[in-house]
Phi, psi and omega in degrees: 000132179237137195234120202236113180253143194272095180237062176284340176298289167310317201284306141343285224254029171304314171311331170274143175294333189233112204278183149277170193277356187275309202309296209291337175271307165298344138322284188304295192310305196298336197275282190302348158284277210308351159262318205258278258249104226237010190244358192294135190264180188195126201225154166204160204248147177282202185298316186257048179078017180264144175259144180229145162304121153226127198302151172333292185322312162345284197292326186290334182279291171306312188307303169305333193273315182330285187322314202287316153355264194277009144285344189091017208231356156340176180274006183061355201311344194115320182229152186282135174291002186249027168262307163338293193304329194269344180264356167301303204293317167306292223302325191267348167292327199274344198244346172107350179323156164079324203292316178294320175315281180324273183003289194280336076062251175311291159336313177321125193260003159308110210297137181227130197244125178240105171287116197236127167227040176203153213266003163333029231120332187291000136240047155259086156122176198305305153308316170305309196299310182304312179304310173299331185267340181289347187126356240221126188281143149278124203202101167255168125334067199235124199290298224191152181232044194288306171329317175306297192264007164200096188286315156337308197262006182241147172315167205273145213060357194285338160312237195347327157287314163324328172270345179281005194271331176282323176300333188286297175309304154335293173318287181277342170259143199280349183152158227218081163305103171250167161265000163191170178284336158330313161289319171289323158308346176263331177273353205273355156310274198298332170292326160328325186294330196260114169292349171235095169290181194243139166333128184239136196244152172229114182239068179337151153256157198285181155239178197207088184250148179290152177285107184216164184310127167268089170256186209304130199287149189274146212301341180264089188266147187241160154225196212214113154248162199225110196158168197275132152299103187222131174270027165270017139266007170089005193310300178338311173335289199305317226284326180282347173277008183216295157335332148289319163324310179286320176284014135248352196244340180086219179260030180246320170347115171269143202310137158243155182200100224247113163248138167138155185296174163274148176277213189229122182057043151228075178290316183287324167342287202315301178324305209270336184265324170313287179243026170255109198272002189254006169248027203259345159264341163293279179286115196234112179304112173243056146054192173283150180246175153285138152356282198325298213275337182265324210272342163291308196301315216258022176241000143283006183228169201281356199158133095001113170265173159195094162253020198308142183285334195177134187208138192265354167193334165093041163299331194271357201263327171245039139243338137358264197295303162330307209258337234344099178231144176312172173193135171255117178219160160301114174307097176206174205294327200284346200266310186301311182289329156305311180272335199066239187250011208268303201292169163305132156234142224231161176268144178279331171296001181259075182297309178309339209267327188288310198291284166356285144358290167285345177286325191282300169335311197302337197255126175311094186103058196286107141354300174324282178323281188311000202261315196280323183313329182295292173303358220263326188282012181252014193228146190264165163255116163324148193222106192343303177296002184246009159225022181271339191276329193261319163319312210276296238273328170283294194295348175298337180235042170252120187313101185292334223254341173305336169315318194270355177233151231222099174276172182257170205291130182297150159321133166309323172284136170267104164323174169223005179300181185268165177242116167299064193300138171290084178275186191294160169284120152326118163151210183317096176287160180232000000 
C-alpha cells in the first residue's frame, strides 16, 4: 500500500512560530510516513486546488525545520527557519514543478490511500473526486463538526463550509479517522445519509511535551489558560471572575496568564483586555508562545483553566495533564474521554462554582489539588505511537479497491437514527 499525504496545511503554517492543533497534526502524520512508511508520497495544492508531488527530500527538511520552530529551538534570527523551506516548495507549485510526479501518482496501478488530515480544502471537491476515480481511497481527518453544531461561535459562512467539508466526506471516503467518540457521534447523524457508510475509526491524538524542569511551585500562585482567544473558549468567564478578585482581594489575587492569539468574534474579550484597568495587575496576556516556554509556564501554575462551551478533543487538557499539572475544566464529553477521573469538572455557566475551584486551588496545600495530583499519578498521557498503531492496523483493513467507484452524493434529508461507529476496544482510555 503507498500512502500519499496532503501536506498543504504545513505548507501554510510555516510561518507560523505558534501552531493550531490541525497544524501539530499534519506535522505529526508527515514525520511518521517519513520515518515508517519509506514509499510514502507527499502532494500540495496550489492556489487553484490542483495537487502537485512534492519530493520526499523537501518534505523531510520542512518537517524538521517546523518541529525545531515550534519547539523554541530556532536560530533566534526573527523569522522561522522553516519559511525559507516552504516558499522553495510554494516557489515549484508556482512554476508547475510536481504536476507530472502528481500524474504518475494517479497512474500508478499499485494500491494506493491518499490521507487528507486537515479540514482544509474538503470542501472543494473537485480534486478529491479526480484521486478517487483515479483507483486511489480517500481517508480524511475530522477533528470537530464544531462550525456546524454551534455555529455561533464560528466565523460568518464558516457553518456552510464546514457542512459542505462533511457532505464531501460523507460522498467521498473510503473511511475516517476522528479524534475522539465525541466526534464520532456528531458525524455519526451525517454518515447515515450514506447507504454503505464508511468505517470510522476514534485514534486520540498524541503529545509531544518538551522535557523541562519541574520546580517548586511559586509563592505567587497563577494559573494558565491555554488556546486562540474565542469565545467558545470562555475566556469572558475568567476575565470577569479575576475582575472580582481584584475588587475583593487587592494584590493577594491570584494570577492569570492567558496564553494563545487573538481569534475571532471577541470584542468584549478584547475590550475587558484592552481597556479594563483593574485587570491589568492580575491578568496577563503573553500572546503564543513556543512549546517550551508554555510547557514552563503550566508546570508552575497552580491548575491548567478550561472553561470551554465545546470542544471535539481537548488537546491543551492532555499536555496539561501530561506535564502533571492539575486542570479545572468543563464538563464535557470530548474533555472527559481525555481526563478521565483526574481533572476538576465544572458546568462552563457556573461562575461560583469556577470562583470556588479556583480560590481553593489558589491556597497553599489546596486539599483539592492535592487530591487530583494523587489521580493524576494513576493517568496514561495518550501517545503518537499509540495512535499511529490504531491507524496502520485501520487502513490495513480497508478495502483499497473501494477507491476506484465514487458513491453517490447524499440525500438532502438528514435522518435522525443513530450509527453504529466502530470505536476503540474497551478498557482503559489513553
Amino acid at each position: 500500500m503507498q500512502v500519499i499525504l496532503d501536506i498543504s496545511r504545513l505548507l501554510r503554517s510555516a510561518s507560523r512560530a505558534v501552531p493550531s492543533g490541525i497544524d501539530r497534526v499534519e506535522l505529526a502524520y508527515a514525520r511518521h510516513l517519513l520515518a515508517a512508511h519509506p514509499a510514502a508520497s507527499f502532494v500540495a495544492r496550489d492556489h487553484w486546488g490542483r495537487f502537485y508531488a512534492v519530493p520526499r527530500p523537501l518534505v523531510e527538511r520542512l518537517a524538521e525545520a517546523i518541529r525545531r520552530d515550534w519547539a523554541g529551538e530556532g536560530s533566534g534570527a526573527g523569522y522561522p527557519a522553516a519559511l525559507p523551506v516552504a516558499r522553495l516548495i510554494q516557489g515549484r507549485l508556482l512554476l508547475g514543478l510536481g504536476r507530472r510526479g502528481f500524474l504518475r501518482l494517479l497512474r500508478a496501478e499499485t494500491p494506493r490511500l491518499f490521507l487528507h488530515v486537515a479540514h482544509s480544502a474538503l470542501e472543494r471537491p473537485g480534486a478529491l473526486r479526480r484521486i478517487r476515480e483515479a483507483g486511489i481511497a480517500f481517508v480524511p481527518l475530522i477533528h470537530d463538526l464544531i462550525p456546524a453544531t454551534h455555529p455561533e461561535y464560528a466565523r460568518p459562512g464558516e457553518a456552510e463550509r464546514h457542512l459542505r467539508r462533511i457532505a464531501n466526506t460523507v460522498a467521498l471516503a473510503d473511511g475516517v479517522i476522528v479524534n475522539s467518540d465525541a466526534t464520532a457521534a456528531a458525524l455519526a447523524p451525517h454518515l447515515a445519509r450514506r447507504p454503505d457508510p464508511p468505517p470510522v475509526l476514534v485514534a486520540p491524538l498524541g503529545t509531544d511535551q518538551p522535557a523541562v524542569p519541574g520546580p517548586p511551585l511559586p509563592l505567587e500562585p497563577y494559573f494558565v489558560i491555554l488556546g486562540t482567544i474565542e469565545p467558545r473558549k470562555n475566556h469572558l468567564l475568567l476575565l470577569n471572575l479575576w475582575r472580582h478578585f481584584a475588587s475583593r482581594m487587592g494584590a493577594s489575587a491570584p494570577r492569570l496568564l492567558i496564553v494563545g492569539r487573538r481569534g475571532w468574534e471577541n470584542e468584549n474579550i478584547v475590550d475587558m483586555l484592552d481597556r479594563c484597568a483593574a485587570l491589568r495587575p492580575t491578568v496577563q496576556e503573553l500572546g503564543p508562545l513556543p512549546d517550551r516556554r508554555v510547557a514552563e509556564l503550566l508546570k508552575g501554575a497552580r491548575a491548567l483553566l478550561f472553561p470551554s462551551f465545546v470542544e471535539g478533543y481537548g488537546l491543551p487538557l492532555a499536555e496539561a495533564l501530561s506535564l502533571g499539572v492539575p486542570a479545572i475544566c468543563s464538563d464535557l464529553p470530548a474533555l472527559r474521554e481525555v481526563g478521565g477521573e483526574v481533572p476538576e469538572y465544572l458546568d462552563p455557566l457556573d461562575g461560583a462554582a469556577w470562583r470556588a475551584t479556583i480560590l481553593d486551588y489558589a491556597r497553599p496545600g489546596s486539599p483539592a489539588r492535592r487530591a487530583q495530583l494523587q489521580r493524576l499519578a494513576g493517568w496514561r498521557a495518550p501517545r503518537w505511537e499509540d495512535h499511529f498503531r490504531r491507524v496502520e492496523a485501520f487502513l490495513g483493513r480497508l478495502d483499497l479497491r473501494a477507491g476506484g467507484t465514487t458513491p453517490g452524493t447524499p440525500a438532502a434529508p438528514l435522518p435522525e437514527r443513530r450509527l453504529l461507529v466502530p470505536l476503540r476496544p474497551a478498557g482503559k482510555r489513553t
